[in-house]
VOGU-3710 file (C-alpha; in Angstrom, 3 decimals, decimal comma):
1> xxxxxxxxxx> -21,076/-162,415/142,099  -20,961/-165,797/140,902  -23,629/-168,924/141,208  -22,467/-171,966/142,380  -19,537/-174,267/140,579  -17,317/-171,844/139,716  -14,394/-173,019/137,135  -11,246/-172,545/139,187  -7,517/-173,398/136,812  -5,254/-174,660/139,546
11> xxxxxxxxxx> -1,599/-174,712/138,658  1,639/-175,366/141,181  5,057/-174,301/140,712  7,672/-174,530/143,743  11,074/-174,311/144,335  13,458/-172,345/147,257  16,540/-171,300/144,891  19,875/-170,732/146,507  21,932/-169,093/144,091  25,414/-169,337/145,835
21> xxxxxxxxxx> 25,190/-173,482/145,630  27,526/-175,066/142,814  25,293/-177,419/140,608  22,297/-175,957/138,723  18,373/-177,598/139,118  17,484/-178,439/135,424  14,378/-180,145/134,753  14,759/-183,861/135,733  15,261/-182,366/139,350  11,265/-181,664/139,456
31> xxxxxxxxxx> 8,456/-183,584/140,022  5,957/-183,192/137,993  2,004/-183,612/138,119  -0,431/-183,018/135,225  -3,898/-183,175/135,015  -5,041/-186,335/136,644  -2,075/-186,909/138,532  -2,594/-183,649/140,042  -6,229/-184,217/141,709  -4,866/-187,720/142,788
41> xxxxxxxxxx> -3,136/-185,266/145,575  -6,476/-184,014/147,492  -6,422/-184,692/151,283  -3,130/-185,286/150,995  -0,555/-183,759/153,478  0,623/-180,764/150,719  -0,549/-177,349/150,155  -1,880/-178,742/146,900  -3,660/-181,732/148,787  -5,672/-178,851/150,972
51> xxxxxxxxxx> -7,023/-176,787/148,506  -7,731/-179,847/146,112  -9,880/-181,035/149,121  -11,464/-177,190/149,803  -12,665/-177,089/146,489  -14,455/-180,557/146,635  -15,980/-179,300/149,605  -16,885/-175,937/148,057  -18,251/-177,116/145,225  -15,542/-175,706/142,883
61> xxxxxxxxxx> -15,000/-177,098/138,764  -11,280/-177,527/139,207  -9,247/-177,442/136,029  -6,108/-179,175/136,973  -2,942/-178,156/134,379  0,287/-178,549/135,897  1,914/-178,770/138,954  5,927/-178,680/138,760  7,896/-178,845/142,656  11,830/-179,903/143,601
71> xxxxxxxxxx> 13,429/-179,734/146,557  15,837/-176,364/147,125  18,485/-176,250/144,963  20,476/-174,164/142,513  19,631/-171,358/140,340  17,075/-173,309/138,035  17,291/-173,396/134,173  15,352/-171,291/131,951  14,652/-174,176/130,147  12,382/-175,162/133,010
81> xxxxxxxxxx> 10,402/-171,931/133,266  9,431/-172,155/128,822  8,540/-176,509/130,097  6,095/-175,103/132,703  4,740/-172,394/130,670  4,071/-174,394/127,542  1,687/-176,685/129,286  -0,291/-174,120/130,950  -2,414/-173,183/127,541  -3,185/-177,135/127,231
91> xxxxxxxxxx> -5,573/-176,739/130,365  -6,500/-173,000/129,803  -10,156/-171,741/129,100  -11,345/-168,905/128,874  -14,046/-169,073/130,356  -12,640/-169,651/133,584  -13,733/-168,212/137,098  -10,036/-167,717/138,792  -6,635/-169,124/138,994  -5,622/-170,738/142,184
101> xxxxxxxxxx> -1,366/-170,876/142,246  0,749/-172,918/144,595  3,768/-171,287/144,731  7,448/-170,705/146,562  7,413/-167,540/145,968  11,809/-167,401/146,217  12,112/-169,031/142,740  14,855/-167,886/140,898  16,262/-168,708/137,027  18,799/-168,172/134,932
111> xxxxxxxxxx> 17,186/-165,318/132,814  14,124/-164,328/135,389  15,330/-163,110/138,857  11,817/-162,891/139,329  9,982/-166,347/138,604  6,522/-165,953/140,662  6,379/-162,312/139,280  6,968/-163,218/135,425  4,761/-166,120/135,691  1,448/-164,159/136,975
121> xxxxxxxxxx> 2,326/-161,664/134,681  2,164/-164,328/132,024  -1,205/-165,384/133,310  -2,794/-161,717/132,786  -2,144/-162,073/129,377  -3,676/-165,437/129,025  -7,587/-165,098/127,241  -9,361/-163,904/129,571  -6,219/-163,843/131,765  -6,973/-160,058/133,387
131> xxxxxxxxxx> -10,234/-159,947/133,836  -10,030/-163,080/136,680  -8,785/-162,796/140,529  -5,457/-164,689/140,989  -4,748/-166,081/144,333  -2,463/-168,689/145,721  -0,437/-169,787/148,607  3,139/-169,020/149,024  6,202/-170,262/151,885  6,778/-168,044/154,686
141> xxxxxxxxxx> 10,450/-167,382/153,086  9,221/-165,731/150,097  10,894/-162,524/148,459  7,990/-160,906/147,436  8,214/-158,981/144,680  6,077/-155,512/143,409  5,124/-157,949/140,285  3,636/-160,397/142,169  1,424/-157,967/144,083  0,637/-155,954/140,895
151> xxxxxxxxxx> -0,489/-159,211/138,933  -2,412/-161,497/141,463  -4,692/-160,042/143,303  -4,201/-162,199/146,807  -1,112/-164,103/147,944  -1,320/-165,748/151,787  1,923/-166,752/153,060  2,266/-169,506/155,866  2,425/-168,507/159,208  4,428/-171,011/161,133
161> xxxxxxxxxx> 8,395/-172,373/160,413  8,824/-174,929/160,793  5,784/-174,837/158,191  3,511/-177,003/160,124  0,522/-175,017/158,563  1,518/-175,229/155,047  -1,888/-177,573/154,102  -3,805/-174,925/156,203  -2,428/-171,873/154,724  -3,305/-173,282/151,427
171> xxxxxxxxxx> -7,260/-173,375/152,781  -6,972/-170,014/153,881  -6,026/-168,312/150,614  -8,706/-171,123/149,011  -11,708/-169,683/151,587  -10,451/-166,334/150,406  -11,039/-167,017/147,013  -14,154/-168,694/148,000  -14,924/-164,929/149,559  -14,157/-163,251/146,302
181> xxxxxxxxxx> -16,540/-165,437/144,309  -19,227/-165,323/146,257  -19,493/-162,109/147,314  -18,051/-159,994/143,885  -15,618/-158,167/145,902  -11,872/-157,795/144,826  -9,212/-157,545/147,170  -5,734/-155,942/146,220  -2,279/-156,839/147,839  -0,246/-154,010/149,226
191> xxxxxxxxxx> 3,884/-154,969/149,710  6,221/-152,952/152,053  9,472/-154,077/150,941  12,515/-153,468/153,581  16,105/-153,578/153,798  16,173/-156,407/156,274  17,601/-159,773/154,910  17,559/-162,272/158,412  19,222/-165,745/158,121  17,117/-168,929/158,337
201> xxxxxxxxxx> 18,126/-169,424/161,896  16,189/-165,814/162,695  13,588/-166,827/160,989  11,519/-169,167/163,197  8,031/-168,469/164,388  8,347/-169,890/168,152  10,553/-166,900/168,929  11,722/-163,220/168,098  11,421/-161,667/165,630  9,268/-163,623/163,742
211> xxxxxxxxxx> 6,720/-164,136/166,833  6,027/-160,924/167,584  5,893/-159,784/164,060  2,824/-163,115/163,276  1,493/-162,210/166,461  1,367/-158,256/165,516  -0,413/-159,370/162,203  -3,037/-161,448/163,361  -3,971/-158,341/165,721  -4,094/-156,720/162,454
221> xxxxxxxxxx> -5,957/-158,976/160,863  -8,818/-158,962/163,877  -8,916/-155,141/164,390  -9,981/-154,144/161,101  -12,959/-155,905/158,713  -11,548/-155,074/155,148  -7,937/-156,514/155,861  -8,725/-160,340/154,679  -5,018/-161,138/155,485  -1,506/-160,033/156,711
231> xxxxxxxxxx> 1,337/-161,737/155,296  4,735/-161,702/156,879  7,391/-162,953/154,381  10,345/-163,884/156,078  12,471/-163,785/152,666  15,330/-166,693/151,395  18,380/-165,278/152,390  20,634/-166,979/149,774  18,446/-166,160/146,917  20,245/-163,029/144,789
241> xxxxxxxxxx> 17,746/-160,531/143,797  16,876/-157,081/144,083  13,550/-158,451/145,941  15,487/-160,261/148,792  14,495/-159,695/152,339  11,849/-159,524/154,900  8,855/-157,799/153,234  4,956/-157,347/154,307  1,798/-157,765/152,394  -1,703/-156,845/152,996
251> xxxxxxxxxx> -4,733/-158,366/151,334  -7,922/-156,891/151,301  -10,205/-153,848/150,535  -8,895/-151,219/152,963  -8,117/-147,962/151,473  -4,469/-146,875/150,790  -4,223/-145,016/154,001  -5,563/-147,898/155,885  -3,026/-150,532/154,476  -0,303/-147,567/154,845
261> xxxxxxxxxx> -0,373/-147,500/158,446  -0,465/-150,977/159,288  2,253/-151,558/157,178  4,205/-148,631/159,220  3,490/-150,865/162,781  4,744/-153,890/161,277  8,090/-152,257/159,353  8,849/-150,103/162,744  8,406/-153,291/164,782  10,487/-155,593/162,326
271> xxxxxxxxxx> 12,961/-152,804/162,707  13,725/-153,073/166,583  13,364/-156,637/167,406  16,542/-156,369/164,409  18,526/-154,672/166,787  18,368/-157,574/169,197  21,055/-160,211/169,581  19,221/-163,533/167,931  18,404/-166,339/170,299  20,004/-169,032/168,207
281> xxxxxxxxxx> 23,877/-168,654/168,761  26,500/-170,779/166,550  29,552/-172,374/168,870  32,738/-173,742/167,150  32,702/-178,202/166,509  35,532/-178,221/169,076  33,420/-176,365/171,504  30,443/-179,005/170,365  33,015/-181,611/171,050  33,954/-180,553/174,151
291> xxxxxxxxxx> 30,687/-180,067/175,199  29,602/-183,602/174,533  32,736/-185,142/175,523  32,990/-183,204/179,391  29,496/-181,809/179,733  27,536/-184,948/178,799  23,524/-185,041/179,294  21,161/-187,527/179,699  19,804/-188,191/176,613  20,041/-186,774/172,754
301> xxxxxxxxxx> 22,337/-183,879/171,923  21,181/-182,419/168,363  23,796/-181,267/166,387  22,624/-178,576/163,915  24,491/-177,870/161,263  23,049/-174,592/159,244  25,324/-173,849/156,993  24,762/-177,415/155,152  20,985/-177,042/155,361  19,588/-179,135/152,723
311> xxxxxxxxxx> 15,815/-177,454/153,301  17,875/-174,257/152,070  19,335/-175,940/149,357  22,737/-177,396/150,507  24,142/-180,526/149,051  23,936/-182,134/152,571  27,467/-184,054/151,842  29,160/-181,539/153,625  31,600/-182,968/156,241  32,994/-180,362/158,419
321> xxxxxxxxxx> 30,637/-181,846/161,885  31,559/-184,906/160,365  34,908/-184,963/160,600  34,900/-183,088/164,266  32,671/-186,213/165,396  35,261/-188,541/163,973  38,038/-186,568/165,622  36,428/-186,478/168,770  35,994/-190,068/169,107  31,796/-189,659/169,812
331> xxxxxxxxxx> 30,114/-193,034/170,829  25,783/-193,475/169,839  26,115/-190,838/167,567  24,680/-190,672/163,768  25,383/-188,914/161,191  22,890/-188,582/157,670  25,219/-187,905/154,421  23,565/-187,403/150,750  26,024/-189,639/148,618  25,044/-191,534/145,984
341> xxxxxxxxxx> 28,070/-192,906/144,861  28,815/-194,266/147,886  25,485/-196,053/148,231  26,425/-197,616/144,714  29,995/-198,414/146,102  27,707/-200,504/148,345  25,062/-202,224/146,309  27,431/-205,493/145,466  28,402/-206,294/149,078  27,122/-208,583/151,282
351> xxxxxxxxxx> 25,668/-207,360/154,882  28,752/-207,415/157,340  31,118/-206,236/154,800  33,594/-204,250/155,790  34,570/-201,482/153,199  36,348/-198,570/152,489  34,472/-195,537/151,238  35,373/-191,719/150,317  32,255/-190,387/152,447  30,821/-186,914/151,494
361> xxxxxxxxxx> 32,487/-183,641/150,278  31,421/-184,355/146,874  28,491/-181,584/146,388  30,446/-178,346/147,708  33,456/-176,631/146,707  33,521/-175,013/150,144  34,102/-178,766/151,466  37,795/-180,119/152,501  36,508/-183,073/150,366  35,570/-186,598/150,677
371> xxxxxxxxxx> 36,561/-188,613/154,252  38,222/-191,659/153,299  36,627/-194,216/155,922  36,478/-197,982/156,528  32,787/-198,732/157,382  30,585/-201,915/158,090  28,032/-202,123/156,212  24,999/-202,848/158,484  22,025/-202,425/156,150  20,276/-201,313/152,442
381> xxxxxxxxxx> 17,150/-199,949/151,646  14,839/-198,247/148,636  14,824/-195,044/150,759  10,979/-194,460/150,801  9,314/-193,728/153,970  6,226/-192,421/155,091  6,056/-189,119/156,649  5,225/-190,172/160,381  3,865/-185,785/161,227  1,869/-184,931/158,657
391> xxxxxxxxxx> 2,195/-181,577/159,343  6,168/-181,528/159,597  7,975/-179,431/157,228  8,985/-182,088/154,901  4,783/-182,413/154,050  4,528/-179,132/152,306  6,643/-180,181/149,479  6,187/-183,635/149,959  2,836/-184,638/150,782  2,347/-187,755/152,950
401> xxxxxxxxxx> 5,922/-189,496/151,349  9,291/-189,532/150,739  12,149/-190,930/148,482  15,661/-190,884/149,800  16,320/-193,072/146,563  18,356/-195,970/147,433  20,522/-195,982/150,629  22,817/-197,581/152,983  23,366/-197,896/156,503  27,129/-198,096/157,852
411> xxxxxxxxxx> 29,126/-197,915/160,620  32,738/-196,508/161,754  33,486/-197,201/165,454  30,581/-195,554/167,402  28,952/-193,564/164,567  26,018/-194,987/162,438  26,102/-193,187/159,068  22,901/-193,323/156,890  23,861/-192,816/153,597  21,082/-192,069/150,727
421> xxxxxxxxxx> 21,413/-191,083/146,748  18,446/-188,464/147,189  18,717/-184,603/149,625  16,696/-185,618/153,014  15,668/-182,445/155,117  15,726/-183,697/158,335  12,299/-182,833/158,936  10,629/-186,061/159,365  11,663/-189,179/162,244  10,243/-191,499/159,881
431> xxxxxxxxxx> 13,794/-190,968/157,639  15,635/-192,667/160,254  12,853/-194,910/162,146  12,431/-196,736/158,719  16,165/-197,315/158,655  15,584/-198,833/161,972  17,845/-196,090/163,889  15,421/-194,548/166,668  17,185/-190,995/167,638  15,917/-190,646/170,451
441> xxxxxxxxxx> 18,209/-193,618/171,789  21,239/-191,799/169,977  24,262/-189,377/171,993  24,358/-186,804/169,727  23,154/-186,860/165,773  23,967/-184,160/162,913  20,910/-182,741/161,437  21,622/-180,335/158,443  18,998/-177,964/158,992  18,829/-174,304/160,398
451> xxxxxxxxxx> 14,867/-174,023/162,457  12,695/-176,425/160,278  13,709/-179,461/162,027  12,774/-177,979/165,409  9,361/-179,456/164,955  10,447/-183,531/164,993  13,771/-183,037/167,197  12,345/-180,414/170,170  10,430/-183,296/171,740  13,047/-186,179/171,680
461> xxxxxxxxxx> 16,404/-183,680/172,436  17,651/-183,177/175,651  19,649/-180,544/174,117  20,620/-178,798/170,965  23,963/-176,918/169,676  23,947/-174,856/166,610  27,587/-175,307/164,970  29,384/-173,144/163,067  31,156/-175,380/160,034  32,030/-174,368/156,084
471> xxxxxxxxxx> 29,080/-174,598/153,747  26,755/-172,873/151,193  23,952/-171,497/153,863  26,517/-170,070/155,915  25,082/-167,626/158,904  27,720/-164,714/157,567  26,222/-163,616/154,457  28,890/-161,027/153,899  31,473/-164,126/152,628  28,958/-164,871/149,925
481> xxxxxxxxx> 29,615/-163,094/146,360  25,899/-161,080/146,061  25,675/-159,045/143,206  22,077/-157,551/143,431  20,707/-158,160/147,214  21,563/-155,695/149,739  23,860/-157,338/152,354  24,032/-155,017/155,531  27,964/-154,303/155,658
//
């Protein structure tokens, strides 16, 4: 048991890999905080922000080394793994208390399947390194690994996608920790791994099966004393390993047994709500056309496009609901493309300028290609906004802002197209409001997402479509080469 101030070496590293996307995330991709620059993030709207602020509060001697995050990508570079490593012993004492980790926790490189794992086994071999509880924070699409639980003694996952409770899950492993110090007691984190691997669109909290599954964990949770926490880690669908897939952890003191059979309720449940047909249904574009075109509502029809979902990594250029909008002749719609070359195309012309482009298509080999177009240009901008939901999904990676890098707003006939040099998950309303486009005042807009955008667009949409196009986070995982996850045939 520990007096007050305990030293506490806080370290953050986060990425969502998709290994089936073309380009690779090398090390300029990250952002990255050290020392100083880290604790200027407490209170912020991050998972590092929250427990920055808990420790204030708790009295804590934070020891701030590194914090490295990027937005989902491709399979990252070793080279990136050795950076982050190297400038963990720079902070490192040891004499230090415990190790507080923000982590992904579906991080995958070159040479390491296994990021999260190798790096906490890393950290036991630090000076000092074994003898300290480990705990951290990790996203709700995790593939947890039996090295992670081996090496860190508690792990709490969020509990809600979209991850509105990112910040707060961050507390709650913090007031864990808190526990641990305090009181001398050590939890332990039990896994059951399973062979389920569920698509993002399955993986939302507001319905089955991932309701019933957080709602059958927090029952858990209340009905017996030595479980601190049950985790339920949706998995990343698109990341290859041997680890991918829905998995359960349980943190805590409860003996084997204990943790055994509330493992068993929570893998037999997981199970059966498989068997049922998902909620979320995909229609073909020409069926979305149709739709829009003969079925018309009063008010915004959300386009979601999944298989381009930049919050899973996708190069969000893809132009397959594009093109159908195009085709279809669609008036008040919008349309948010990722294309930096375009938005250079743009930076020499005057507002009003009327130009031809090659929109898109650019990021993807699964994409038909860039869509040669001849667009007004209507507006330019530096691309940073300010996240108006502070709990939307964009704020646990982000914090309180954003950088779409520079950008450009065009038109073609009735479709605005907001074009910026930076990947935008659609998480946030301030990405458009500070563009001046209000969706809610749209017909229809594209948002390349799969459940995270749910949060922002639920409240403004009269209805939404889920549309099956080409792309990189396709719904049929069986078209995707995997080599090591087990893909249900």
């Amino acid at each position: 048991m520990l007096a007050s101030s305990p030293q506490v070496f806080v370290a953050g590293l986060f990425h969502e890999t998709h290994d089936f996307v073309d380009a690779p995330t090398g090390l300029g991709d990250f952002e990255i905080r050290r020392g100083e620059e880290m604790l200027a993030c407490v209170g912020d709207s991050s998972p590092l922000g929250g427990v920055l602020e808990f420790a204030r509060e708790a009295g804590w001697q934070v020891l701030p080394s590194v914090d490295y995050r990027a937005m989902p990508s491709g399979t990252v570079g070793d080279e990136v793994i050795e950076a982050f490593w190297t400038e963990v012993p720079d902070a490192w004492s040891p004499d230090i208390d415990a190790v507080y980790l923000v982590l992904h926790g579906a991080m995958t490189a070159s040479s390491t399947p296994d990021v999260e794992g190798e790096i906490l086994r890393r950290f036991r071999e630090l000076p000092g390194g074994g003898d300290v509880p480990i705990f951290g924070v990790y996203d709700l699409h995790a593939n947890i690994s039996p090295a992670m639980c081996e090496h860190a003694d508690a792990l709490v996952a969020y509990r809600e996608n979209p991850h509105s409770d990112a910040r707060e899950a961050a507390v709650r492993a913090a007031s864990l920790l808190d526990r641990c110090l305090k009181s001398g007691e050590r939890p332990s984190l039990s896994l059951r791994r399973t062979s389920l691997i569920w698509i993002p669109s399955r993986t939302g909290t507001v319905t089955d099966p991932m309701n019933a599954l957080e709602r059958l964990a927090r029952e858990l949770e209340s009905a017996h004393e030595k479980i601190w926490a049950v985790n339920v880690a949706a998995g990343f669908a698109y990341s290859d390993t041997v680890d991918t897939g829905v998995s359960f952890q349980i943190v805590g003191t409860a003996t084997d047994a204990e943790n055994a059979a509330a493992l068993d309720e929570l893998e037999s449940l997981a199970i059966t709500l498989d068997a049922i047909e998902p909620e979320i249904a995909e229609i073909s574009p020409d069926d979305a056309i149709a739709l829009l075109r003969d079925h018309p509502v009063d008010g915004l029809t959300v386009l979601v496009e999944p298989s381009d979902n930049i919050g899973g990594g996708a190069p969000g250029d893809m132009t397959g609901l594009f093109r159908i909008l195009l085709g279809g002749e669609i008036e008040n719609a919008a349309v948010c493309l990722n294309d930096p070359e375009s938005v250079a195309q743009l930076s020499n012309h005057a507002i009003g300028d009327r130009v031809t482009l090659s929109l898109g298509g650019k990021g993807s080999r699964l994409d038909p290609g860039p869509v040669p177009l001849d667009v007004e240009l209507l507006s330019r901008s530096d691309g940073h906004f300010a996240l108006e939901d502070p709990k939307s999904h964009l704020a646990s990676v982000a914090g309180d802002r954003f950088e779409m890098g520079p950008c450009a707003v065009v038109r073609h006939a009735g479709i605005i197209i907001l074009l910026t040099s930076t990947r935008t998950p659609p998480f946030d309303l301030g990405q458009w409001r500070s563009q001046g486009i209000h969706p809610e005042t749209l017909t229809a807009i594209v948002v390349k997402a799969a459940v995270a955008h749910r949060r922002v667009y639920d409240p403004i949409a009269a209805r939404m479509l889920w549309v099956t196009t080409p792309g990189p986070c396709t719904s049929d995982l069986k078209s995707l080469p995997f080599r090591h996850a087990k893909i249900a045939t």
